[in-house]
N, C-alpha and C positions, 0 to 999 in steps of 0.2 A: 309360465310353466304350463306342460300341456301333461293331462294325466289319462292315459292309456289303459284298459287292460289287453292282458297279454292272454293273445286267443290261438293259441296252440296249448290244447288241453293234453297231449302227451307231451312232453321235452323232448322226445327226438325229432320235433317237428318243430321246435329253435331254429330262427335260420342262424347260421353261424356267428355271420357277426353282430347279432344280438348276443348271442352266448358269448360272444367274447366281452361284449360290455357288461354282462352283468356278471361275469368272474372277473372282470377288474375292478367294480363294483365291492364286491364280496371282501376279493382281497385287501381295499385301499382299507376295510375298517381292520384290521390288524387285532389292534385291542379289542374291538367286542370278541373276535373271533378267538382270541386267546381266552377271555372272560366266559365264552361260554360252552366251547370244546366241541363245537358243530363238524367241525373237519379236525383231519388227523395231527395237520402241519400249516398252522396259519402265517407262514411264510411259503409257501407253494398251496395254494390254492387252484384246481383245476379246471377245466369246461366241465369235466365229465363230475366231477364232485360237487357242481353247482345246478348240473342237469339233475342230477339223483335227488338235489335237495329240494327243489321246485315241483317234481315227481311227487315228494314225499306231500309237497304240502298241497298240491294239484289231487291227489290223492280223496283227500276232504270233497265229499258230495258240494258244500257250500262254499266253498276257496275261491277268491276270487284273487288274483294278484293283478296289481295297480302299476305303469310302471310310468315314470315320472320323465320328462324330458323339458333341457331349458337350453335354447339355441340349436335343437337338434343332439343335444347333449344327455343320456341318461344320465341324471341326478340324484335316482331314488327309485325304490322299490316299496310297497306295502301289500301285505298277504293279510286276508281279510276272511274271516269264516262268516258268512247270517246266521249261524247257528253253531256255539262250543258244543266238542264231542261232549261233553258232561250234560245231560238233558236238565240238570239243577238251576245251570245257567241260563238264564232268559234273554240275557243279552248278544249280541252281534260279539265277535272277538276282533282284536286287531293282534297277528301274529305275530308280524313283521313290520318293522319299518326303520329303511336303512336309506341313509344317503351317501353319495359318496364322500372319502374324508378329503377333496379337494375341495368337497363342495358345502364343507360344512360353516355351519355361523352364517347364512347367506340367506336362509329365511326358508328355507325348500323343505325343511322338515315339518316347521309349523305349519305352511303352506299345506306339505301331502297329508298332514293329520288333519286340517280342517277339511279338505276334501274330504277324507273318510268320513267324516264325522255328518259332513253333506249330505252324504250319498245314502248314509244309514236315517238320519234323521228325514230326510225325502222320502225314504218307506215306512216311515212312520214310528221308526225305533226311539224306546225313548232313554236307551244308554249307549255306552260301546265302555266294553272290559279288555284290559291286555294285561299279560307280566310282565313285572322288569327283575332280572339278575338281582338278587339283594347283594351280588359283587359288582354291581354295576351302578354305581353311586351318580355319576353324570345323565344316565337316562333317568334315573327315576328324578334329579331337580328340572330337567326338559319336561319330563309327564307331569310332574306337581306343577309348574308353569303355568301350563296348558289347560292347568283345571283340574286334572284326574285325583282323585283320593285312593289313599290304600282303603280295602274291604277285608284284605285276608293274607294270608301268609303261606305258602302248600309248597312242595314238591312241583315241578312242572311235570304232564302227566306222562310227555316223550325220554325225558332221561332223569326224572328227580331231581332235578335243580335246584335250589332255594328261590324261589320267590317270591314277589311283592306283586299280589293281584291288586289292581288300580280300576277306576268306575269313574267316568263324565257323564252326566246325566244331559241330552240331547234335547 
């Protein structure tokens, strides 16, 4: 697996068929995307609704998004802040992290989380924090897996969500 970031800091500067792999991408997760109400119709998923998404998170002075490939094949995406908008947080965020649902159970997510976890601890970090859905039962036994612990329980701070803030210590 080769792990990329993605260096068009506006999304209209996606080359296409990039943007078409990462809205089929988006799309193949069905369930997260019904679980967590990001788009309108998680059965029609757009280019243009996945540009705006990437915007949003491209957005973040500290955003770095990761994008994952195995055989020439995008497998995976992770959106990463060095610094939560909350200044309470000391830790690195991991916002994202999706792989495709072909490509799931195939080892590409542990894979792309240990990279993250690489790359923050390389700079010297000595956590990385993410949420999971507390309707989202399958990602948080993947992140308890992995190591992560619950810390707390909130609102997420983009649409109030429920959930489960997680901590791996690096």
């Amino acid at each position: 697996m080769i792990v990329e970031p993605l260096t068009a800091k506006d999304p209209h500067d996606i080359p296409g068929p990039l943007l078409t792999e990462l809205t089929e991408l988006y799309a193949s997760n069905r369930e997260f995307q019904q679980l967590s109400g990001d788009f309108p119709d998680p059965d029609r998923i757009l280019p243009a609704q996945v540009a705006a998404a990437l915007a949003d998170e491209l957005a973040h002075p500290d955003a770095e998004v990761l994008l994952a490939r195995s055989e020439g094949r995008l497998v995976g995406i992770a959106v990463t802040l060095a610094r939560h908008p909350d200044p309470a947080e000391p830790d690195p965020w991991l916002g994202l992290l999706m792989v495709h649902a072909g490509a799931h159970r195939a080892g590409f997510g542990r894979r792309l989380a240990a990279y993250v976890e690489e790359s923050f601890r390389a700079r010297g970090r000595t956590g990385l924090r993410l949420a999971v859905l507390e309707n989202n039962p399958r990602a948080l036994a993947f992140w308890t897996s992995l190591g992560y612990e619950e810390t707390a329980r909130r609102p997420d701070l983009e649409h109030g969500r429920p959930c489960i803030v997680m901590r791996k210590a690096l």
